[in-house]
N, C-alpha and C positions, 0 to 999 in steps of 0.2 A: 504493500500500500504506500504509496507515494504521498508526498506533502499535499501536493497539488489533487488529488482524487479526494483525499480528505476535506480539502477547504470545501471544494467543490458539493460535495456530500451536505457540507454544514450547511453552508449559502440556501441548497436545494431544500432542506429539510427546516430553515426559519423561515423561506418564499412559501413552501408546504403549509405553515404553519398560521403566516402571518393571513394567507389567502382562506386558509378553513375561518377563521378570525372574524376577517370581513362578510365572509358567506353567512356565520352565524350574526353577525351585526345584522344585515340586509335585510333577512332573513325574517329577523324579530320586530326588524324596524316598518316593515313591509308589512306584516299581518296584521289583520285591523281588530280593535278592541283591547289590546295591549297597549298599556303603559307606565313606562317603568316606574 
């Protein structure tokens, strides 16, 4: 395993992360009758 496959991993796996994130923001924000 290389430096560089690692980073790469990481990057891919907080974009992974941050993007589930906003789906669940959207998501809630989106359905009606909900408020936080």
């Amino acid at each position: 395993m290389t430096q560089n496959a690692s980073t790469i991993r990481t990057l891919l796996r907080a974009v992974r992360a941050e993007a589930a994130t906003m789906a669940a923001a959207r998501h809630r924000f989106l359905r009606p009758g909900t408020r936080p």
